[in-house]
N, C-alpha and C positions, 0 to 999 in steps of 0.2 A: 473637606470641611475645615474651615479653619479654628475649629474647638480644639483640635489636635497641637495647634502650635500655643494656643492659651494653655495650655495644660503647663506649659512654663510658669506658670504664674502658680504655682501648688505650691511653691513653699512659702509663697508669701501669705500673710494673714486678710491680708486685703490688697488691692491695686487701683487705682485712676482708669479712667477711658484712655488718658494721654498713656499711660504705661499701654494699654494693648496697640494704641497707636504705632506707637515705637516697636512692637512686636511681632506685629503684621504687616510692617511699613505702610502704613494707611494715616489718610485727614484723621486730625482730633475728631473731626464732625464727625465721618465713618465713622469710628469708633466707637461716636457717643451711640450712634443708631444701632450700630451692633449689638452694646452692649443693653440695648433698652431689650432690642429685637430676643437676644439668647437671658435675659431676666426674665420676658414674660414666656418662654418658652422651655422657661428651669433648669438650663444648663450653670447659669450664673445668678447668684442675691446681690442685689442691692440694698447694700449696708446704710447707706446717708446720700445725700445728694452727692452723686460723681465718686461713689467707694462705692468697691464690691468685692466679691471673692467668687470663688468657684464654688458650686452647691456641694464637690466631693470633698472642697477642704472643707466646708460647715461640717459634715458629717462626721469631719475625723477630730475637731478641734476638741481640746481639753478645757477642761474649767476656765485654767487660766488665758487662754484662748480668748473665752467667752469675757473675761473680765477686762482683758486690752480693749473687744468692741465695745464694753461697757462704759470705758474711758473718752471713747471717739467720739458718742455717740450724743453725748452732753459732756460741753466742757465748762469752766471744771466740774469735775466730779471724784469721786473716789468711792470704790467699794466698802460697804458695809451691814450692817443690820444683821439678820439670818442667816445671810451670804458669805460674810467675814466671820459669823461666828461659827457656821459652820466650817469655815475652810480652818480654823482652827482648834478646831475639835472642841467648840466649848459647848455645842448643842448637840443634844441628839435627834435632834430633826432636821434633817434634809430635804433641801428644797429642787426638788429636778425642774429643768427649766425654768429657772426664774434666775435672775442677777437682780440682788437692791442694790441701790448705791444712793450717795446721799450727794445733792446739788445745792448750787445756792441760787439757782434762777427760777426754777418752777418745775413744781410737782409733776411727773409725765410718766407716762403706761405706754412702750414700744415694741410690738411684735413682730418679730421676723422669725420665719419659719418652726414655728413653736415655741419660741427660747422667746420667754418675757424678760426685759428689760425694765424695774421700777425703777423710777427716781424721786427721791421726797428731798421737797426742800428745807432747807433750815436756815437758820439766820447766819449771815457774812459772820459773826462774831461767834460762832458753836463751831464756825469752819474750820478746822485743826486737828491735830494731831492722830494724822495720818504718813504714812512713806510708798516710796516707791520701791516696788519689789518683783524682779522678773517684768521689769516695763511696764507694770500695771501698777496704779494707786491705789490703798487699802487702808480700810482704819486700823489702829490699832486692837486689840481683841479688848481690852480692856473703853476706846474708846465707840468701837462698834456696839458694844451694850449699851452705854451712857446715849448714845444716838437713839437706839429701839427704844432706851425708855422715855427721853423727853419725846418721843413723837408719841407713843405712849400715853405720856402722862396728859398730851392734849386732845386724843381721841383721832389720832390720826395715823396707828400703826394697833395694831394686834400680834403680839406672841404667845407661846405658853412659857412663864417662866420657870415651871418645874420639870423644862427640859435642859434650863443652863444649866453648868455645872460650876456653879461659883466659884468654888475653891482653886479655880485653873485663874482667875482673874487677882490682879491685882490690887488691893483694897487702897495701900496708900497713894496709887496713881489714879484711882478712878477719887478717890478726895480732893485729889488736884484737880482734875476736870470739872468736876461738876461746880467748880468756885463760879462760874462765870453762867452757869445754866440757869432759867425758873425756878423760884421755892418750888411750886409744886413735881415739879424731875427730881430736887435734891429729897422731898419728903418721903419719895417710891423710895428711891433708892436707899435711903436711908435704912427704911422699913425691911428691903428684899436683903439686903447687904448686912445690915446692923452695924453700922458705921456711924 
C-alpha cells in the first residue's frame, strides 16, 4: 500500500498532491485521485482545495498546530477572540475545538474533523495589531479583547466577561486601540475597564 511511503509526509503540517506526486513518483493527476480516493476513505484530511495532512498528524497536532491551519485556511487572518485570550491565560474558559480568528473578507464557520474554525469579519481599518509567533498570527491579548468586545458591542459575538481577567491586560494600550473603534466598543469597554 502506498500509505506506507506517505507516511513521510508526518512531519509536515500539511502537503500538495504535487508533494505525494514527488513521493510516489506518480502524475500530479494520480496524486490528485489518490489523494481524493485515501480522504474519502480517512486515511488523509483535506485541509482546502489541493492541502492536506495525514488523519495521524491531525490527531497528534497542538494548539498551535491548529492556529497555522487557522492561518491557511482564510487569508488574511490572525488568531483571536476566546482563542487568543485563552492562549494567554487571560480567560478561564476554554474552548476545545474551536479556533476564532478575525478576517477582513467574510464571516465563515469551517469544519474539519471536529475542530471548528470561526472567522468574523471586521473592518480593513480594526485590522491590526497583531504578530507573528511560531509561524502563526495572533492578536495581541490586549487587542484580542478590544476584538470580542466590538463584535460584542454589535450583536455579533457573545462571551462571558467575568471570565476575563482584566488586570493581566494592558489598560494604556487597549486606550490606544480603541482611538479608531465605534462609540459604542469604546462605551463597553470604557464601562468593563473603567478607563
Amino acid at each position: 500500500m502506498r500509505y506506507r511511503e506517505l507516511r513521510k509526509l508526518n512531519s509536515r503540517l500539511y502537503f500538495t498532491y504535487e508533494e505525494v506526486a514527488d513521493i510516489l513518483g506518480i502524475s500530479p493527476d494520480s496524486a490528485k485521485v489518490l489523494c481524493t480516493r485515501y480522504s474519502k476513505i480517512g486515511l488523509i484530511i483535506r485541509i482546502k482545495k489541493s492541502l492536506y495532512t495525514l488523519k495521524e498528524r491531525w490527531e497528534k497536532n497542538s494548539p498551535e498546530d491548529f492556529f497555522k491551519i487557522s492561518n491557511i485556511l482564510q487569508v488574511p487572518s490572525y488568531i483571536s477572540l476566546m482563542t487568543a485570550l485563552s492562549y494567554y491565560e487571560i480567560t478561564t474558559q476554554v474552548q476545545r475545538g474551536v479556533i476564532e480568528s478575525v478576517c477582513v473578507r467574510r464571516t465563515l464557520k469551517k469544519t474539519i474533523e471536529n475542530t471548528e474554525f470561526n472567522y468574523y469579519k471586521i473592518n480593513r481599518n480594526l485590522y491590526f495589531d497583531f504578530l507573528k509567533k511560531d509561524d502563526f498570527f495572533i492578536a495581541s491579548k490586549e487587542k484580542a479583547f478590544v476584538d470580542a468586545v466590538y463584535l460584542y458591542s454589535f450583536g455579533k459575538y457573545s462571551f462571558d466577561f467575568d471570565s476575563i481577567d482584566i488586570s493581566k491586560l494592558d489598560m494604556k494600550k487597549i486606550k490606544k486601540i480603541i482611538k479608531v473603534f465605534p462609540e459604542r466598543t469604546k462605551q463597553i469597554l470604557k464601562k468593563i475597564c473603567k478607563i
